[in-house]
N, C-alpha and C positions, 0 to 999 in steps of 0.2 A: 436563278439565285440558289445557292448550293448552302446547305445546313454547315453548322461548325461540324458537325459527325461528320460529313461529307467531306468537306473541304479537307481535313485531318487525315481522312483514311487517301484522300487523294496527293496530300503533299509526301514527295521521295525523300525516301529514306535507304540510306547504308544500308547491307547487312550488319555491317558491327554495329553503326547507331540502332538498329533498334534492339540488339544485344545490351549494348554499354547501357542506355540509360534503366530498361527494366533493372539489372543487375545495380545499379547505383542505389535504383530504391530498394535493394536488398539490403545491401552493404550499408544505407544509413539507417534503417532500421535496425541490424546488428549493431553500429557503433551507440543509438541509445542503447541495447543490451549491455556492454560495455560499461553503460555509466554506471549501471547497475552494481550494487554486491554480489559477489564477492570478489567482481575487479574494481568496480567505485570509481575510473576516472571521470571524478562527473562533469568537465567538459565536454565531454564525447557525447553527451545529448543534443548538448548546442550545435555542432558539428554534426550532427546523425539530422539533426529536423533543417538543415539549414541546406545541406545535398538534397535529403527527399523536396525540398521546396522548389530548390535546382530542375529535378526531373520531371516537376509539372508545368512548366513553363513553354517545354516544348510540344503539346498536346492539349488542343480542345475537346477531344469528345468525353465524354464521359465516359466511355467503357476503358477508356485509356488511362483517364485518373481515378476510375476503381482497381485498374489493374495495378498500377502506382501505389495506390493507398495500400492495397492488401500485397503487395513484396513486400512495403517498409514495416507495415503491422509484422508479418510474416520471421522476417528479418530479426525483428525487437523478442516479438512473444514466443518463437520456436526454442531460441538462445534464454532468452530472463528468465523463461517457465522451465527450463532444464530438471528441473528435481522431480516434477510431477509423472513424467516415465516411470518413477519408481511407486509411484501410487498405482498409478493407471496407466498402461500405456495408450491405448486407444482414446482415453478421456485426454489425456492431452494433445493427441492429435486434434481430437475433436476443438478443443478448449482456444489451442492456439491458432487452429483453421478458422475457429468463429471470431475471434477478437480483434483475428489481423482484418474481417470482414467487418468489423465496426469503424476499422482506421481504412477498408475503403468507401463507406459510405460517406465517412468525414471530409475524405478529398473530392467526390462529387459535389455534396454540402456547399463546402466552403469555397469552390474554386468556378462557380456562377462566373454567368457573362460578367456582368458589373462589377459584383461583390467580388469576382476570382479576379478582376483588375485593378481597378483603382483603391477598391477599398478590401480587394482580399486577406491582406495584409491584418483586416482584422477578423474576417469572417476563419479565415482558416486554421488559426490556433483557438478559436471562441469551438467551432467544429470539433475537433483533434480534442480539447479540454471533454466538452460534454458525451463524448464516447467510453471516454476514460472511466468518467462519473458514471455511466452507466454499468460499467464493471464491477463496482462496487455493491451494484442490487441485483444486477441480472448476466447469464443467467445461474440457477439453483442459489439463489441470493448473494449471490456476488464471489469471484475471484481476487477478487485485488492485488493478485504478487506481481511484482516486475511491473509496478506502475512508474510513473513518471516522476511522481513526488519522491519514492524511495532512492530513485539517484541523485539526488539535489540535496541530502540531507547531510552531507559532509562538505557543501558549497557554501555561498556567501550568501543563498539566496533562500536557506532554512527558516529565519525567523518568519518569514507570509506566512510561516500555519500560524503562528499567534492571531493572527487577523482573519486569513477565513480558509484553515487548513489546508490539507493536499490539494482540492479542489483549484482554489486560489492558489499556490503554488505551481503545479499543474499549466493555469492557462498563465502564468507570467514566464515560466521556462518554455510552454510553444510561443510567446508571441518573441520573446526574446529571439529567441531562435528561427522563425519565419523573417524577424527582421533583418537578418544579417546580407542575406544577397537583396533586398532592394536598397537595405544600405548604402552596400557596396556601391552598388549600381547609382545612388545619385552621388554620392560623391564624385564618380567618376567621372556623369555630368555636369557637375559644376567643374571641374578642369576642363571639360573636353569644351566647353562653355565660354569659358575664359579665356580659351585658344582660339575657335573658331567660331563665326559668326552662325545662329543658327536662326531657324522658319519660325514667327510668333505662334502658330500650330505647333510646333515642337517645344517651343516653349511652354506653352500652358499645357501641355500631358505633361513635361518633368515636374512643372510645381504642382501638378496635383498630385502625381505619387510623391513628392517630398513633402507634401500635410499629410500623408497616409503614410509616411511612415515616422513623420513628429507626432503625430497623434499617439500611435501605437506603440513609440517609446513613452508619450510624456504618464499613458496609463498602466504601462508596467513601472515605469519608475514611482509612480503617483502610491504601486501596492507595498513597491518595498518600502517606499520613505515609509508609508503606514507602520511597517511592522516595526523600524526604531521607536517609533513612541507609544504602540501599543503595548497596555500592562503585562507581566509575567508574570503576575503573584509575589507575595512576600511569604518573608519567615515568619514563622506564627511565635517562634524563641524557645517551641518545644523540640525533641527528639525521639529519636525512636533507634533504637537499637537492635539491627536484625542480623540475622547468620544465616544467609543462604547456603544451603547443603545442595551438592550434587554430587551424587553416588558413584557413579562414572559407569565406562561398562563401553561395548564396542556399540558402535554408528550399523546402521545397516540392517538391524535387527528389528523384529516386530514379536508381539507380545506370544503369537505362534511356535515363535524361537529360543523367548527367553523364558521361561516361568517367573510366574508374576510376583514369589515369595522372597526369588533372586534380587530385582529389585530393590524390594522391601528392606531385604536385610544390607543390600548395599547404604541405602543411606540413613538405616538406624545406624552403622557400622562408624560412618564417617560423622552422624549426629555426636556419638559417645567420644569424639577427639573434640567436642568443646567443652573447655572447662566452666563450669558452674560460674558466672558472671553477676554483678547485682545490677553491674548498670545493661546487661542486656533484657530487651522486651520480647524477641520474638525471635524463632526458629520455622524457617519457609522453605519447605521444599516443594519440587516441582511437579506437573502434574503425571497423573495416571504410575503413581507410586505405591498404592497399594489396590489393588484388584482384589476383592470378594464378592461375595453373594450379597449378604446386608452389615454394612460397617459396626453398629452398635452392637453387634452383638457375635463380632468375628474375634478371632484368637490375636489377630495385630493387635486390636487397640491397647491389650493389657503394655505391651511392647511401645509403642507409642508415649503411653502416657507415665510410663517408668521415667522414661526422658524427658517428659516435661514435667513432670515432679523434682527427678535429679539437677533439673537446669533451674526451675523454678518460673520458668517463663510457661506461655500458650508453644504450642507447635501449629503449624499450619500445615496440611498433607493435601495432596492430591489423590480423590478416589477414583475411582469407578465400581457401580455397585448393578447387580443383575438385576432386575425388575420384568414384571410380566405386568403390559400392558392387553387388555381385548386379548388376552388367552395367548399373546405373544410374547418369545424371549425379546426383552431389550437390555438398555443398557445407560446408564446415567454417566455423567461426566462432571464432577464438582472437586469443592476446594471448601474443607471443614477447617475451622480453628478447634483445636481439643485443649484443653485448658490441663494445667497440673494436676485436679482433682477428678479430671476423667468427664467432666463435659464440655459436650458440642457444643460449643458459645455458639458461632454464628456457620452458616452454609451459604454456599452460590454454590449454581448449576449452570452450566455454559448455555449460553443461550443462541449463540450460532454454531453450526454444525461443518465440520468439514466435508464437502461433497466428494463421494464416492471414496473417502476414508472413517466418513461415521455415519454415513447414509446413501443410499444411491439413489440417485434421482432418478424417477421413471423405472424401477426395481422392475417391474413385474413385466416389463418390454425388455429390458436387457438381459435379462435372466432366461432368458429365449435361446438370447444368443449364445449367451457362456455361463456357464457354473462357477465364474471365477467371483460374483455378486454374492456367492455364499461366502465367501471369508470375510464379508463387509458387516461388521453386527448395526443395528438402526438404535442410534441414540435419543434417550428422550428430549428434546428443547426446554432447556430453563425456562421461567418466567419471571423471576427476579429480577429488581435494581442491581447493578454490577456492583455491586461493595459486600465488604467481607468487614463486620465489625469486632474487634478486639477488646478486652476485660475491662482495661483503662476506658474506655471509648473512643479510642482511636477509629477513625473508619479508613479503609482502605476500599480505590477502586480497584476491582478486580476484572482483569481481562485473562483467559484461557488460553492460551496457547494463538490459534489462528482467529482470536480475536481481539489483540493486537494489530491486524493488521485496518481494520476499520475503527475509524475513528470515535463515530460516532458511539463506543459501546465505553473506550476511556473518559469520554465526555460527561455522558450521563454518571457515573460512579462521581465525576468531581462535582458536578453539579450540585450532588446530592451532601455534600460534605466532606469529600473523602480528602484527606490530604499528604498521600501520596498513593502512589499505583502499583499494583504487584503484576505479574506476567506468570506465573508460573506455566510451562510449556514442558512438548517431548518432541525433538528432532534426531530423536535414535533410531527411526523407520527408515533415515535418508544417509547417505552416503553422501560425499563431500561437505562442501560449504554454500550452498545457495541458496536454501530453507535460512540455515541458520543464521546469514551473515545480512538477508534480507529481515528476518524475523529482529535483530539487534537494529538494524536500521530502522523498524519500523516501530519497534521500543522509545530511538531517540525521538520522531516525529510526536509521538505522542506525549513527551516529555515538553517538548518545546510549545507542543497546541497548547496544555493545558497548563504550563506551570510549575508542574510538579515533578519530586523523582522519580524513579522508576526504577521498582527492582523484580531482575528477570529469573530464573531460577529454571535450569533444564536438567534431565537425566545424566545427559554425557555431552553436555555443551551445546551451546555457550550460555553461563550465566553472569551475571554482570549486573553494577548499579549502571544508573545513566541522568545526572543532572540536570536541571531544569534547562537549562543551555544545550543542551543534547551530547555532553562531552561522555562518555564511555570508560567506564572505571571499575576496574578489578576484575577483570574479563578473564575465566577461563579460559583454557584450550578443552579439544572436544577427547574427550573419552578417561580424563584423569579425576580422580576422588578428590573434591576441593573443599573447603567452607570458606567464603568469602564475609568477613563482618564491617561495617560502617554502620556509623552514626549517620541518620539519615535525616537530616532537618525536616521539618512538618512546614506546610507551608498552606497558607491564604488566599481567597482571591481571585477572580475568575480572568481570562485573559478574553479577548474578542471572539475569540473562535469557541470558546466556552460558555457564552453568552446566545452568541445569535447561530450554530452549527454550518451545517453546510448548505440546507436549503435555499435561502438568501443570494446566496455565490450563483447556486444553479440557475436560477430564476433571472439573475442578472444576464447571464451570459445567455438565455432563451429568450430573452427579451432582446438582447443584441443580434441576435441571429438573427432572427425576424424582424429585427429594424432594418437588416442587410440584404433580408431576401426581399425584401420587400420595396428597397432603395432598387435593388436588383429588375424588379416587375417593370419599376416606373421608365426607368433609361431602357430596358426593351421596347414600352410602348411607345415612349420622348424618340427613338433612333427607328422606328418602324417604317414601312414605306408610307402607309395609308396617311403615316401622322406628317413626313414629309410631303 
């Protein structure tokens, strides 16, 4: 009797076959890259996870659907992650070599004797889902660009983060999408069915894959009905009237290239084209807009706060400020409100760091290799609640730049009171649109989890509000001197996904898996010789 590894490597094959289908699971992996921003057709994920599902069909060993898994990975993360070349190039080699290895552990996972047949259908988007999630914490605490949620967010299928954010979004676009070819495949049964007489053995295999794949519609449909009548928060009937400034200036440049007073004066420059308003509250620019040694008592501030005496509102700026931690140069990364009369109302310090562009991970091993770890300065980690309080008592949550893209950091600011969210960011280090047009997409997401508006605020774009419905309003172009102003309703109210996070989601789908590997163990030993 011959192992499934056996049997597999013994069944003939083409040469083009086994060209054509490794290359398929490239090619649907690329087409999820595609759903992504900043091309966005986000049915090309449905169609990317629905060919890779194609390619595992015809292989049982395992090393066959790791090598599956990690094309499609390959395929998605080499293309989604595109921008990250220009941080690192080796880290994104690295970055995307390892992630496409998370989506092939997933296809070994999920595609078990048992669980890969009858009931794979659910094990392998439940799989696909919890690698995803892992992205988010490991490794160097999490990557999250070019996830899965992020190209869904211009679909029909955006409201599930109300209910249990990307996560849950996440595994209802893989099961959606896993279910498309056994779909297919039993309807086509039931005609071929209808036509010709078939074996009560072939009978009862179609109707058990056709409850494995009612089931695995009726619980993807079960998350989205969820999200029609899950809360969005209400208007609270107050307002808030802010003027996002962005300074402008060329893409492509880093703080090496530009002097950091250039900046500065760009968007005091573009601050001074707002006229003096009563009914505005707040002046927010973005971050890493003024760079000194220690802010209180730097030659900006007087500069600064001439403008928000002139306007009569708080300003809200973007620092970064030198610090010596343990007899080392570091470097803080925050967001002050400076008030009219020249005080620092409130401070946040970012609390997640960008790896290997505000810290590098494993320093004193790479720095072996290349001298290039010296242009990387080491930021210190906030400790703060994500909120940024204003004179009135407005709160606002605050998210930094690349922490926007995890959820869990806009969550906690609403949690705490905040009633709407600011983003102040810098995607001037990256040339084209894939930071940026991910970064807006990942503004909306977090608009929709929580409820609330969202207003985003970058160097040379894109800044933009973005409404509790995720809709995009007043969007820059990237490198022009703009101020964008709206009335921004204050709003109430926690949604599901701001109640219970993402933990709950995770725990569900570990508990699934293990219900399937385990369904899995049993029908190995039920079809074993010893047990016939």
């Amino acid at each position: 009797m011959t192992s499934p590894d056996e049997s597999d490597l013994q069944s003939p094959r083409s040469p083009l076959d086994r060209i054509a289908r490794p290359a398929l699971a490239l090619g649907a992996g690329a087409l999820v890259a595609l759903s992504l921003p900043p091309w966005g057709f986000w049915p090309l994920a449905f169609i990317g996870i629905a060919l890779f599902d194609l390619t595992l069909s015809d292989t049982t060993s395992r090393a066959g659907r790791a090598r599956r898994g990690w094309l499609f990975g390959a395929g998605w993360m080499f293309l989604g992650m595109g921008w990250m070349i220009q941080l690192t190039g080796p880290g994104y080699v690295v970055a995307a070599a390892i992630f496409a290895g998370f989506h092939a552990g997933a296809a070994v996972i999920g595609t078990t004797t048992a669980a890969g047949g009858r009931w794979g259908l659910l094990a392998r988007p439940i799989a696909h889902t919890l690698v995803e999630a892992l992205r988010f914490s490991f490794p160097f605490g999490g990557v999250p660009l070019a996830t899965l949620g992020i190209s869904q967010v211009g679909g029909p299928l955006s409201d599930v983060v109300r209910v249990g954010g990307v996560i849950l979004l996440t595994w209802v676009t893989f099961q959606f999408g896993f279910a498309i070819v056994p779909g297919v495949r039993a309807a086509r049964r039931r005609i071929d069915n209808d036509a010709i007489d078939t074996s009560k053995d072939a009978d009862l295999e179609a109707a058990s894959s056709d409850r494995a794949v009612t089931v695995a519609l009726c619980l993807a449909i079960a998350a989205v009905a969820a999200s029609v009548v899950a809360p969005s928060g209400t208007d609270t009937g107050d307002t808030l009237r802010i003027a996002v400034v962005q300074g402008g200036g060329e893409q492509g440049t880093s703080a090496l290239d530009v002097p950091s007073i250039v900046v500065t004066e760009r968007h005091l420059e573009a601050t001074r084209t707002i006229d003096p308003d009563p009914d505005l509250d707040l002046v927010f620019w973005p971050e890493n807009t003024i760079d000194v040694d220690t802010f209180d008592t730097s030659d900006v501030v007087p500069l600064v706060v001439a403008e928000a005496d002139r306007l009569g509102v708080p300003i809200a700026v973007g620092l970064t400020e030198d610090v010596r931690v343990d007899g080392k140069r570091r470097f803080t990364n925050a967001h002050v409100v400076v008030t009219p009369d020249g005080e620092i109302f409130s401070r946040y310090d970012k609390v997640r760091r960008v790896p290997f562009g505000e810290y590098v991970p494993l320093r004193s091993v790479i720095e072996r290799i290349s001298s290039a770890v010296d242009r990387v300065g080491d930021a210190v980690p906030g400790e703060t609640p994500a909120v940024l309080e204003l004179p009135d008592g407005q709160r606002l949550a605050t998210v930094i730049s690349w922490e926007v893209f995890f959820g869990g950091r806009a969550r906690e600011g609403v949690a705490l009171g905040s009633e709407m969210i600011v983003n102040p960011t810098n995607g001037a280090s990256y040339t084209g649109t894939i930071v940026q047009t991910q970064q807006v997409a990942s503004s909306r997401l977090r608009a929709i989890e929580t409820g609330r508006w969202v207003a985003q605020a970058a160097p040379t774009g894109f800044s933009a509000f973005v409404s509790p419905d995720g809709e995009v309003l007043d969007r820059t172009t990237q490198r022009e001197q703009r101020v964008i102003t709206r009335d921004i309703p204050l709003r109430e109210g926690s949604t599901w996904y701001v109640s219970l996070g993402d933990r709950p989601f995770i725990v569900a789908l570990l508990i699934g898996l293990v219900a399937l590997l385990a369904l899995d163990v049993r029908s190995r030993r039920s079809t074993s010789p010893d047990r016939r």
